[in-house]
N, C-alpha and C positions, 0 to 999 in steps of 0.2 A: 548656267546662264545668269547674267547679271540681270539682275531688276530694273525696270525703270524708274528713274529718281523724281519723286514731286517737287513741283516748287517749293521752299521749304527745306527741303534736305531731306525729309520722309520716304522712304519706298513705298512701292505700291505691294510688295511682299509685307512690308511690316503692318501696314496700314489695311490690308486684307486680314492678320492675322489676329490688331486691336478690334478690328469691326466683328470678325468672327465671335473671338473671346466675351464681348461686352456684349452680343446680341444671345449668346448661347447663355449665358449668366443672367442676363433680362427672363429668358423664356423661362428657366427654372423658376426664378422670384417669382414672376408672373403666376405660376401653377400653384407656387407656395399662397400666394397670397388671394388668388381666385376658389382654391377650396376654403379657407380660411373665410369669405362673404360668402362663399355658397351655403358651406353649413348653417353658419350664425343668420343669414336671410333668408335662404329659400326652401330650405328643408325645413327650418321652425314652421316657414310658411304652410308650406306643403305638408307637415305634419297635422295642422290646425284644422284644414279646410277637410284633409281626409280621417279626421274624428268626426263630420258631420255626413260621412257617407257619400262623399262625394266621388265619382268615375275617374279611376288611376290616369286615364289617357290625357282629362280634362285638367287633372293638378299638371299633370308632366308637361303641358302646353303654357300653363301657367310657371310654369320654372323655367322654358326656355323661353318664353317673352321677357322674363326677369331675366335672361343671362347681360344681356345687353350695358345693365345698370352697374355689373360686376365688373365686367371688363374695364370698364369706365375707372370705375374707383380704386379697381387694382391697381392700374398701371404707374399711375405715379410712384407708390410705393416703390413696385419691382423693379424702375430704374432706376432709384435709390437702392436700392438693396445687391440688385446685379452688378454696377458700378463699384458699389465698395467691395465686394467681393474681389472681383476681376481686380480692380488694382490694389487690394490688397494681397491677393495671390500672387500675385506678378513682382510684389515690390518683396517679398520675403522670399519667392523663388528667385531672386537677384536679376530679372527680366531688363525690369526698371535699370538698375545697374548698369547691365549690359548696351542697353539701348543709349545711356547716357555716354559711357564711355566710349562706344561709335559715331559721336558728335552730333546725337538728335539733342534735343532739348526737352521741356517738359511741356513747350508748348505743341511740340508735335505730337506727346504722348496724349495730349487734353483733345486734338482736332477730334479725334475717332470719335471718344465718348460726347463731344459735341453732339459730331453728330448724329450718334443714336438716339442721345436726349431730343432733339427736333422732332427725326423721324416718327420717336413714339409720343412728342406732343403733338404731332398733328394727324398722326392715326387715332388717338384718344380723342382728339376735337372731334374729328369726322363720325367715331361712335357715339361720341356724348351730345351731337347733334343730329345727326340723321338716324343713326339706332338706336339710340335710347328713347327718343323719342314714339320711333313707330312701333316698339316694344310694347311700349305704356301703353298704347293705345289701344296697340291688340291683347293687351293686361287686362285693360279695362271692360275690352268689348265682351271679351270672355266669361271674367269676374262676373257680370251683370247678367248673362246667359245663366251662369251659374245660383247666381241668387235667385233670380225668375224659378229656376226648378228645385235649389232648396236654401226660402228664404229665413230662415233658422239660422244661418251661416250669418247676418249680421246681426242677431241678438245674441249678445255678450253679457257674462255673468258681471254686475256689478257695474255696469256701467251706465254713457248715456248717449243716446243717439238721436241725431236729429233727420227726420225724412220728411224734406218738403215744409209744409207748414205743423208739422206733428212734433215733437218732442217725448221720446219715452225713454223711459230711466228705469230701468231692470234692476230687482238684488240676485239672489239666485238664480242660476238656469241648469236642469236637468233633463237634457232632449226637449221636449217641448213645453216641459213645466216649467213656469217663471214665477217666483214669488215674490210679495213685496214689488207690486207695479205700477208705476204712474206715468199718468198720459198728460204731456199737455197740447191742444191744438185749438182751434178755432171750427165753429158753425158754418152751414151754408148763410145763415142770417147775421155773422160777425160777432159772435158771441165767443169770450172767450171759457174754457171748459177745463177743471183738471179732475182727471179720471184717476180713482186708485181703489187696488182691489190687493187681498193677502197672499189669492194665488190664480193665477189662469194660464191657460193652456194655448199654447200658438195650434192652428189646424190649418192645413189647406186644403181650401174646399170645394177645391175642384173648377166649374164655370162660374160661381160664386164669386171666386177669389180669396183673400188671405181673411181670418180674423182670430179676434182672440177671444177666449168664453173666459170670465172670471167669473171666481169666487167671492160673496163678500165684499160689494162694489160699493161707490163712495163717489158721487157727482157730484159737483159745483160749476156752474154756468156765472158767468157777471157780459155785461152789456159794456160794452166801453164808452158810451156816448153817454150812459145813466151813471152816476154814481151811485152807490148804493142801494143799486137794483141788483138782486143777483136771486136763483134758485138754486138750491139742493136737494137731493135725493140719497135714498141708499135700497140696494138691491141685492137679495141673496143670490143673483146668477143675471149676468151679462153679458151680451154678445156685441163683441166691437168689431164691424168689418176694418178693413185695410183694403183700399188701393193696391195693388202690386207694382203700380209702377213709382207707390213713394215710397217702395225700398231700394228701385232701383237709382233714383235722381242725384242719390249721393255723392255716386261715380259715372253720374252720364255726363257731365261737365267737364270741361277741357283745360287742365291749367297749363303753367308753364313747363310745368317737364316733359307735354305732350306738343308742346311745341320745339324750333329750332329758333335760335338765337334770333335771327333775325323777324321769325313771325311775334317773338318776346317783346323784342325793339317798340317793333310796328304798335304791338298792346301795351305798351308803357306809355308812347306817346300819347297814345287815345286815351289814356286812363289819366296823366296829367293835362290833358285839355280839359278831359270834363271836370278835371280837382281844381285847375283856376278857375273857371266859369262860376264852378261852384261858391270857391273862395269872394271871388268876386262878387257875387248877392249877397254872402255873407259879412264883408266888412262891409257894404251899404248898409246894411240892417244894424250891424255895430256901430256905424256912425251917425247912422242916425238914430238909435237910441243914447247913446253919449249925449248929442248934442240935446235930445229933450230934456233930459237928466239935466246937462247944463244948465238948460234955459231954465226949468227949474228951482235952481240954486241961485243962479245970481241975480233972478226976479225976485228973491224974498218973499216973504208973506205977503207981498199984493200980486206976485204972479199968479195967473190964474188955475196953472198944475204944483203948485206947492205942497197941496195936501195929495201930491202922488208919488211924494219922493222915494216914497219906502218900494213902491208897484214900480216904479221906474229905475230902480236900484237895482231890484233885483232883475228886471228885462236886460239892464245893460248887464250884469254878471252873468245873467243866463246865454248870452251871444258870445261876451266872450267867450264863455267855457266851448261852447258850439264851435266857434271859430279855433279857438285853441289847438280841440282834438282835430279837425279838419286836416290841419296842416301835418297832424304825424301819421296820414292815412298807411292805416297797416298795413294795408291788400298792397296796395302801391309798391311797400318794402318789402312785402316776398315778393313780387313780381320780378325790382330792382334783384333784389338778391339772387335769384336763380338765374335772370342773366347773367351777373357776376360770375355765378357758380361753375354754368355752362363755358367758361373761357379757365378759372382759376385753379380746378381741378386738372385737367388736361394741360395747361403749361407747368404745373406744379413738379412734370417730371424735367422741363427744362430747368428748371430755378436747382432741382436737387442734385442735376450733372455737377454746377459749382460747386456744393457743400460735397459732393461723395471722393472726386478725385482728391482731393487734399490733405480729406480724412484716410482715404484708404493709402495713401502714401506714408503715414506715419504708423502704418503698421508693419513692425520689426519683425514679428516672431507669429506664427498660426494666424495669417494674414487674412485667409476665407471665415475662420469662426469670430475672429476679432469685424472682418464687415457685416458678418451676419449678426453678432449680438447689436455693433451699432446703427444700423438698419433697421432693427426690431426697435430699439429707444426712438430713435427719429420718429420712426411712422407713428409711433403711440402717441410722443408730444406734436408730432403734426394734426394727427389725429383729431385729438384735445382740442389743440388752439382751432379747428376747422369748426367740429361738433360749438366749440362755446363762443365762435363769433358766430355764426348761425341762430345759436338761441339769442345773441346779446342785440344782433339787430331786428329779429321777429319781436321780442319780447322788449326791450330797452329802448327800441328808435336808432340805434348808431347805423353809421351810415354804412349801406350795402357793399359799397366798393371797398370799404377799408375791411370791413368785419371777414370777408371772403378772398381777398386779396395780401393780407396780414401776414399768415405765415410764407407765403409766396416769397413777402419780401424780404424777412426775417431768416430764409434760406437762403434767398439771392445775395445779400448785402454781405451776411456772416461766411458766406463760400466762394464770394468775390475777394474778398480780403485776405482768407486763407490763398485763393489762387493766384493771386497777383506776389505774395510772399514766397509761393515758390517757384512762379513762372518766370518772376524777373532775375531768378538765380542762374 
């Protein structure tokens, strides 16, 4: 039975056979590369939480609200990876060949892989926006259940943790012994406080609630409204209650990855209204300290704030600097950046359909381990540039949409140019 011919010149038999091939070599990469973030994420995870004793049913609920994040992050890769494969196979099996010398072309060999590459950017949009999201959430909601019954799980050796209005900064931790401990937090009367002892004991105490008994304790109280009032103490044994729910506040907050793009949107906007507003009292208060400053200077010695230049010198430096930082509000650019993220990841496996056909066409000889070794290069230098525009725009200020959208392009452009080179042949 003859096939029926697509517009194009393509069969609908060939064209079943490229969809097959590219979708069956997607699902392998996929698997390759979703144990590959299972181990390295959720099992380190799951390993962590179950040294603190925590109920096997409870981590394992905690790994499959985490599956959602993997999927996510896989996919791109494995349609880079499955892609060169497949048409790597296919061009050293003389497939490619064959199909050429039947008068298809190489734009009808690309259609298929197109289209797989859409399919699986917009199945990864739909989980990196509606499941990843309600993952987190029931991550979260969990995690904090978890901590409520053993909140040992966020004291970490060496570190430093902030709960609420409290600050504590841990050296060692031994099950519930913590040595070298310091607290800082605030009074019911506004009094700021830093606690430190050589060693104490986390306990829970049942309707009591959480505290810590230290060893060898070391108190300092100062008033922030007094300068140079302050008292100290020191004590061979003290007991500090805790709140239980300022362990939990950490993660009872909702960011953006518990959101979907569009509720992100909606919280950018409200977060740039209130940064103009803000900005806006603050370049009144900068122009009008400038202008005092002004008046000033060019009053001379008979002005009547002359003798204030130095006090008003430093008010106008102190506004700008205020106004300054205002303007590269951090919160603002992860905000920006995870919405970026939430689109740049998921079409990342369309931009890699260009770079993969073109590449996997120039392979001659062992066509599957030649797309597989360069597959594994890609995703690492994708990887790279993904991980270090992320920190460049959290940490530097660059702007959200380039730092996240960067390698996107750098695949698109560089695998458009390969394709155009061999599709206009």
């Amino acid at each position: 039975m003859r096939a029926n011919s697509l517009r194009g010149g393509i069969s609908g038999t060939i064209l079943g056979y490229l969809l097959k091939e590219t979708l069956l070599a997607f699902f392998v990469s996929f698997l390759f590369f979703f144990i590959i973030f299972f181990v390295n994420q959720l099992l380190l995870l799951a390993q962590e939480i179950l040294s603190k004793k925590v109920p096997f049913n409870q981590v394992a609920l905690l790994v499959m609200y985490s599956i959602p994040s993997v999927v996510a992050l896989s996919t791109p890769y494995a349609t880079l990876l499955g892609t060169l494969m497949t048409i790597g196979r296919m061009n050293t099996d003389n497939e490619i060949l064959v199909m050429l010398s039947s008068g298809l072309s190489y734009k009808n060999i690309f259609i298929p892989t197109l289209l797989v590459g859409i399919f699986v950017s917009l199945v990864s949009f739909a989980v990196n926006d509606i499941m990843l999201p309600a993952g987190t959430i029931e991550f979260s909601k969990l995690y904090r259940r978890i901590m409520a019954s053993t909140p040992a799980l966020e004291l970490e050796a060496n570190s430093v943790k902030r709960f609420k209005d409290t600050v504590v900064i841990t050296g060692n931790v031994s099950g519930q012994k913590i040595s070298d401990l310091i607290i800082l937090d605030k009074t019911t009367d506004g009094e700021r406080r830093v606690i430190m002892a050589k060693n104490a004991e986390f306990v829970d105490a049942g309707r009591e609630g959480l505290r810590l008994d230290m060893e060898n304790a070391f108190i300092q109280s100062t008033k922030e409204n007094v300068h140079g009032d302050y008292d100290y103490a020191q004590s061979g044994y003290l007991r500090y209650r805790i709140e239980q729910d300022d362990f939990i506040v950490a993660v009872s907050t909702i960011g953006p990855r518990e959101m979907s793009s569009r509720d992100v949107l909606d919280e950018i906007k409200i977060k740039e209204d209130t940064l103009n507003s803000t900005l806006f009292d603050r370049y009144n208060r900068l122009v009008g300290s400038a202008l005092a400053l002004e008046d000033a200077m060019r009053g001379g010695k008979n002005a009547r704030n002359w003798g204030q230049r130095l006090t008003l010198t430093q008010n106008f430096l102190r506004e700008y600097q205020l106004t300054s930082s205002l303007k590269s509000d951090r919160i603002l650019s992860v905000w920006r950046l995870e919405f970026y993220k939430k689109f740049s990841i998921p079409f990342g496996s369309l931009c890699f359909i260009f770079l993969a056909v073109p590449l996997g066409l120039l392979a001659k000889k062992s066509g599957q381990t030649v797309g597989f070794i360069l597959g594994i290069i890609i995703s690492v230098v994708y990887w790279a540039l993904l991980l270090g525009g992320q920190n460049m725009g959290i940490r530097l200020g660059y702007s959200p949409f380039w730092t996240m959208w960067l390698p996107n392009i750098i695949t698109f452009v560089i695998g458009v140019v390969m394709c155009v080179q061999r599709v206009s042949r």
